[in-house]
C-alpha positions as CSV (number, residue, x, y, z in Angstrom):
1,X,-9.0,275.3,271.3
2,X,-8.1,272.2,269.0
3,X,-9.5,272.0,266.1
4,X,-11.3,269.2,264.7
5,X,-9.6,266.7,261.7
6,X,-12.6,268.0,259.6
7,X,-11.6,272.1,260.4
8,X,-7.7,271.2,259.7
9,X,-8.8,269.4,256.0
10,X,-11.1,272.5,255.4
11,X,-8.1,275.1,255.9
12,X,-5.4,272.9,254.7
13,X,-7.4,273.0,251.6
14,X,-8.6,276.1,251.5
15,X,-4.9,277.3,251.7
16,X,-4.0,275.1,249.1
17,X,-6.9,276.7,246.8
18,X,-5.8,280.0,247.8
19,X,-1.8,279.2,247.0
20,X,-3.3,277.5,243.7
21,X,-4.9,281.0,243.0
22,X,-1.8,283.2,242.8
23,X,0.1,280.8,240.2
24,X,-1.5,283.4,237.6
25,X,0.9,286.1,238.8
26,X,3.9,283.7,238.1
27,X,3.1,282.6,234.9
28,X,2.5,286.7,234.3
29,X,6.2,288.0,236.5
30,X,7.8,285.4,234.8
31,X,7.8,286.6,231.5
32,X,8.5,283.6,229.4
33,X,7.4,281.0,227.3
34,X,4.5,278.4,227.9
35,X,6.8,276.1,227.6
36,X,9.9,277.2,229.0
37,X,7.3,277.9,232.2
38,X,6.2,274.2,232.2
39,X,9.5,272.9,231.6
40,X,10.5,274.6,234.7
41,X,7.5,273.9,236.8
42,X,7.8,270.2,236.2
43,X,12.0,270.3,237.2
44,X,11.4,272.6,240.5
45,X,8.1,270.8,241.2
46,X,10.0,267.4,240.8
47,X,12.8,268.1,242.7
48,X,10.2,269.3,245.7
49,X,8.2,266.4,245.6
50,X,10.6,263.6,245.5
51,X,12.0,265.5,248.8
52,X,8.8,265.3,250.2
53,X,8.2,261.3,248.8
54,X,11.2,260.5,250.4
55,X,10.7,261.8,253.8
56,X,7.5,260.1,254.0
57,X,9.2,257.0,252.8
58,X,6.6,256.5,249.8
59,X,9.1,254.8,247.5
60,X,7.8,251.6,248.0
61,X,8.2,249.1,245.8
62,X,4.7,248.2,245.7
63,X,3.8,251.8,244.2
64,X,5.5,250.9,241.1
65,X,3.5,248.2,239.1
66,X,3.9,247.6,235.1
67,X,0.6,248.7,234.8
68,X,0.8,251.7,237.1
69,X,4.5,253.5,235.9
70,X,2.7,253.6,232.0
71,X,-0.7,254.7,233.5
72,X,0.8,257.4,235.3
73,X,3.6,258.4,232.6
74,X,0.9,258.5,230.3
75,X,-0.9,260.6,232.6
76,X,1.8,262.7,232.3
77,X,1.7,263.6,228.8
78,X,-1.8,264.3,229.4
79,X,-1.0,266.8,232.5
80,X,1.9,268.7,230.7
81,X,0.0,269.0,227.7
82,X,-2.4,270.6,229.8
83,X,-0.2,272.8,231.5
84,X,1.3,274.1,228.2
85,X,-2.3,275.3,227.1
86,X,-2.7,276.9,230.2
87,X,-0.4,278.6,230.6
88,X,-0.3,280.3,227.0
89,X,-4.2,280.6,227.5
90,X,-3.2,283.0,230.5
91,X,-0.7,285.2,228.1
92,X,-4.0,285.4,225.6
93,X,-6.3,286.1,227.8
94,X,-6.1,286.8,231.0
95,X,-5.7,285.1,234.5
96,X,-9.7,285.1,235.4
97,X,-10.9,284.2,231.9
98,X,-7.9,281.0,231.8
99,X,-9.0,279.8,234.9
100,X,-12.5,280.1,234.9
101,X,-12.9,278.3,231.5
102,X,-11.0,275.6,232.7
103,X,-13.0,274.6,235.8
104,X,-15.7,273.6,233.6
105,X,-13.4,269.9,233.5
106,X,-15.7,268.3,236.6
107,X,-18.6,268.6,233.7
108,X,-16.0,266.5,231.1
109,X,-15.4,263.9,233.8
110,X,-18.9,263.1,233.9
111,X,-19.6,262.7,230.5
112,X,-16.0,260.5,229.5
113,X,-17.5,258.6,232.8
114,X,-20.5,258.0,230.5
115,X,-19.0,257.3,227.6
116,X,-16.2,255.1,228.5
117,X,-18.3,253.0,231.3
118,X,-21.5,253.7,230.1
119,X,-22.4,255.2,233.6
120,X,-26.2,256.5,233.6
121,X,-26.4,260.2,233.1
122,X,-29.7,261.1,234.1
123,X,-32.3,264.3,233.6
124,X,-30.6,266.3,236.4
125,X,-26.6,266.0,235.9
126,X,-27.6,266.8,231.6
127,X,-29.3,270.0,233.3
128,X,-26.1,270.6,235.4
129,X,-23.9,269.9,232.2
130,X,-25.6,272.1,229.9
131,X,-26.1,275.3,232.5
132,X,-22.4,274.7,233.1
133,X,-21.6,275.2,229.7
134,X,-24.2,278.3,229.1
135,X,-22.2,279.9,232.4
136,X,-19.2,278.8,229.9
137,X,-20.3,280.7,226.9
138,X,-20.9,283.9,229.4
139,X,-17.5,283.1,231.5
140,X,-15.3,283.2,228.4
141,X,-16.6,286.2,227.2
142,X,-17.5,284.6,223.6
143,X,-20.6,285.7,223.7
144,X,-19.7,289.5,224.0
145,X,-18.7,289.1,219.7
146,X,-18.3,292.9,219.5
147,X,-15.3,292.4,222.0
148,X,-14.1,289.9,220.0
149,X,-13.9,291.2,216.2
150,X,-10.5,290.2,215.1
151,X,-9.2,288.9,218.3
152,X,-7.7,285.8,217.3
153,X,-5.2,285.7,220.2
154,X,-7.8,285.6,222.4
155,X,-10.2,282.7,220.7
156,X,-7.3,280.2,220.6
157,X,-6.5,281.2,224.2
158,X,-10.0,280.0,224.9
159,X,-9.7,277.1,222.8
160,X,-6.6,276.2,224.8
161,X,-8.2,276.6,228.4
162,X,-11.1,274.5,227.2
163,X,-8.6,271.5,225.8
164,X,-6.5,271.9,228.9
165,X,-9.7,270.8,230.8
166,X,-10.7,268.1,228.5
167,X,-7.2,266.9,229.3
168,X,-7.4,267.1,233.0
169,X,-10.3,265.5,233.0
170,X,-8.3,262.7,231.3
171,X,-6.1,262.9,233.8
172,X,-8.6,262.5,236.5
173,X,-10.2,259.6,235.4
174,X,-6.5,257.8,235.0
175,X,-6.0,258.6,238.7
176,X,-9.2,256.4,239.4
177,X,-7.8,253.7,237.8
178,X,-4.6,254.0,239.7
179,X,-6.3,252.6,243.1
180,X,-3.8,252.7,245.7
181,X,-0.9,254.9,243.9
182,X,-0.5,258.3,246.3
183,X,-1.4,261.2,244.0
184,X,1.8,262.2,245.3
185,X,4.0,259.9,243.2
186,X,1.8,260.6,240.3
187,X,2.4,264.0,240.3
188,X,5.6,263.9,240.4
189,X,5.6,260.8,237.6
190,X,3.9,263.8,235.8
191,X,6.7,266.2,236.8
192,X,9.1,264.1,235.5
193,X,7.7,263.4,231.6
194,X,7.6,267.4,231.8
195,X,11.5,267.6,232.6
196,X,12.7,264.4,230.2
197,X,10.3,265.3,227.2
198,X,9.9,269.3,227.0
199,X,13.7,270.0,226.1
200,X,13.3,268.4,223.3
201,X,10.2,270.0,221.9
202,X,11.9,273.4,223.4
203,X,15.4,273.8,223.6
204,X,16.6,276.1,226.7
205,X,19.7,277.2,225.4
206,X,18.7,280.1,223.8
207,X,16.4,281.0,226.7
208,X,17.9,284.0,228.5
209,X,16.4,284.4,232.7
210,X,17.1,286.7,234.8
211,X,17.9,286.5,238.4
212,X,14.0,287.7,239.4
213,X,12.6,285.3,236.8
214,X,14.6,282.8,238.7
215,X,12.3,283.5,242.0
216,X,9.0,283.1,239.5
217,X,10.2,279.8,238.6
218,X,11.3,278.0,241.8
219,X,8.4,279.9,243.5
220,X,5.8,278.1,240.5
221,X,7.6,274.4,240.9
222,X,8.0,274.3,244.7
223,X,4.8,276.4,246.1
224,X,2.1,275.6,243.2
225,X,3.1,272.1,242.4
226,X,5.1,271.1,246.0
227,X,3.4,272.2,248.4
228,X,-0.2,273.2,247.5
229,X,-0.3,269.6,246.3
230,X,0.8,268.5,249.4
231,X,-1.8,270.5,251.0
232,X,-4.4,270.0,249.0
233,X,-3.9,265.7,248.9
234,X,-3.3,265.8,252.6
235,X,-7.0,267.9,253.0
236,X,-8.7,265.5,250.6
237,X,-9.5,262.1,253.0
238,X,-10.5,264.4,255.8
239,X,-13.6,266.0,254.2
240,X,-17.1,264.9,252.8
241,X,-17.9,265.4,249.4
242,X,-19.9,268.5,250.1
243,X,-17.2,270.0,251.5
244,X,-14.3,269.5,249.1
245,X,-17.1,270.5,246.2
246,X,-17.9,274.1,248.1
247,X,-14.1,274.7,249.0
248,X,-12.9,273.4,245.3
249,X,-14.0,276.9,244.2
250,X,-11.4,278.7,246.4
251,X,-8.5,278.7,243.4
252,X,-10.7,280.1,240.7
253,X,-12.2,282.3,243.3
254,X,-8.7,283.9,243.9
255,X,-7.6,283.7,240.9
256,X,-10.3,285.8,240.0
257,X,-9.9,288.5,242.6
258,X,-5.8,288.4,242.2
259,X,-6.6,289.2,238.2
260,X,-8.7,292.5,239.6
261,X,-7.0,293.5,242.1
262,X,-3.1,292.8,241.2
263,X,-3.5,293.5,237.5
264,X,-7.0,295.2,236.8
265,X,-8.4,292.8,234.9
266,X,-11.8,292.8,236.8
267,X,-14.4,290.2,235.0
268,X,-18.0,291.8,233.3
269,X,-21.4,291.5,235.1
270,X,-21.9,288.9,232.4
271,X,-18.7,287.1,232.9
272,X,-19.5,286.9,236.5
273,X,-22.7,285.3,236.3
274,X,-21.3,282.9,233.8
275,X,-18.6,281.8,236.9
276,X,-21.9,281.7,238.9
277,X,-23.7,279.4,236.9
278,X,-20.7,276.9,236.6
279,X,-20.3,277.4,240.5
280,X,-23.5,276.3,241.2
281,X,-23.9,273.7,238.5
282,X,-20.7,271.9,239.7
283,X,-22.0,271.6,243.1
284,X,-25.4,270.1,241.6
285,X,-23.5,267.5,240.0
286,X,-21.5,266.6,242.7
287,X,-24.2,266.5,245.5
288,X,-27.0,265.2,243.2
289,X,-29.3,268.4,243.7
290,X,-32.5,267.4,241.7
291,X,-33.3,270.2,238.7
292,X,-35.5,269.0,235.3
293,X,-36.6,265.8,237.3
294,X,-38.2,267.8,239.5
295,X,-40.3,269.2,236.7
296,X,-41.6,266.0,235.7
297,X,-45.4,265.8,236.7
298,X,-45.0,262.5,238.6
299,X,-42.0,264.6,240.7
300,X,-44.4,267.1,241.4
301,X,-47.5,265.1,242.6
302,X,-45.0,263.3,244.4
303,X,-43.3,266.1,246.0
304,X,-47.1,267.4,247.1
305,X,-48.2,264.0,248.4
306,X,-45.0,264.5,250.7
């Protein structure tokens, strides 16, 4: 039996989400640096991508626009950045708590969105936003303060999880902007600040890897920046909104379960419902599900006169 273009987007992305999910055990097996890890993320992930670019022939000269290379480099900045934070908010945390945190960036979008192009907010997504960021507070694990006393490590790793997703949020809107470019070459514009730039903020030469390291690194460049991009890009104009909101939740979803299951690091009741409330918050943004306005006594006599 064939399956439908809708089906193939849902699994492609759904595989993608899952691939994106086990990039916590790289970061982890790798056993390196935050930026030693980006640095070779961006080279391996580069390197994939431009193979992949090429064989679809998207080197096109009308990709490549003034306006569009210094969107997209700066984009880049923005994405490495991001990356960096990431990935050291994994070593200070954990896998689950990293990723989790970070997903909150849909909720970021909407309010830059607002505040750059004065785009109306309205009663319902500010109820979204802010149960989003009470599902934050329980997520993180913040809110469990004897946990916390004198855990530093751990509050910056938070701090950097959160940035991270201010940034990708940045990054996000740029991509709007870019109209026509394939996310493709953007990523691997992104790729490519990463491998120019991060040698000199980080020099490699006193960076020691070993030949299983090695398999961490290509593995992270070519499978969580190569092809789940791929996958995940390719998915994308197949599927309704509903859909790519619902199967979004796939990566932190895995990562979640990989952190329990491959490491032990299994997330507190508390924790969990935070992850809930963001879950379900995202998905009342993104479809427009109605929450305070339907509060409002003119909602209500309305909804009864129905």
């Amino acid at each position: 039996m064939s399956l439908t273009q809708r089906q193939q987007g849902a699994i492609t992305l759904a595989s993608g989400g899952l691939l994106m999910g086990t990039l916590g055990i790289f970061v982890e097996e790798a056993r390196l640096g935050a930026l030693t890890l980006v640095f070779f993320r961006c080279l391996f992930g580069f390197l994939s991508l431009a193979a992949y670019c090429a064989w679809k022939g998207f080197f096109t000269r009308a990709h490549f626009t003034r306006r569009t290379v210094a969107l997209a480099l700066f984009s880049g900045v923005l994405m490495v950045t991001q990356w960096v934070g990431f990935f050291d908010a994994i070593h200070r945390t954990s896998i689950a708590v990293a990723t989790v945190v970070f997903h909150v960036q849909p909720f970021w979008v909407v309010l830059m969105g607002a505040a750059l192009f004065n785009e109306r907010l309205g009663v319902d997504r500010l109820g979204w936003i802010a149960t989003a960021f009470v599902g934050l507070v329980l997520a993180s694990g913040v809110a469990a303060t004897a946990n916390l006393q004198g855990h530093t490590s751990y509050l910056i790793g938070i701090g950097e999880a959160l940035a991270g997703s201010v940034l990708y949020a940045g990054v996000t809107l740029i991509a709007k902007g870019l109209g026509n470019l394939r996310p493709h070459l953007l990523t691997l514009a992104q790729c490519a600040v990463g491998v120019v730039c991060l040698p000199f903020i980080a020099p490699l030469t006193a960076v020691h890897i070993g030949p299983m390291q090695w398999f961490w690194l290509i593995g992270m460049g070519v499978l969580h920046t190569g092809l789940s991009y791929v996958l995940i890009y390719g998915a994308l104009p197949k599927l309704t909104t509903p859909i790519i909101a619902v199967l979004l939740f796939v990566y932190p979803l895995t990562a979640i379960v990989v952190d329990a299951v491959v490491y032990g690091r299994a997330l507190s009741l508390a924790q969990l419902a935070g992850m809930a409330l963001i879950v379900i918050a995202s998905l009342g943004v993104n479809l427009g599900w109605p929450l305070l306005s339907m509060l409002r006594p003119g909602a209500r006599a309305r909804r009864h006169a129905d």
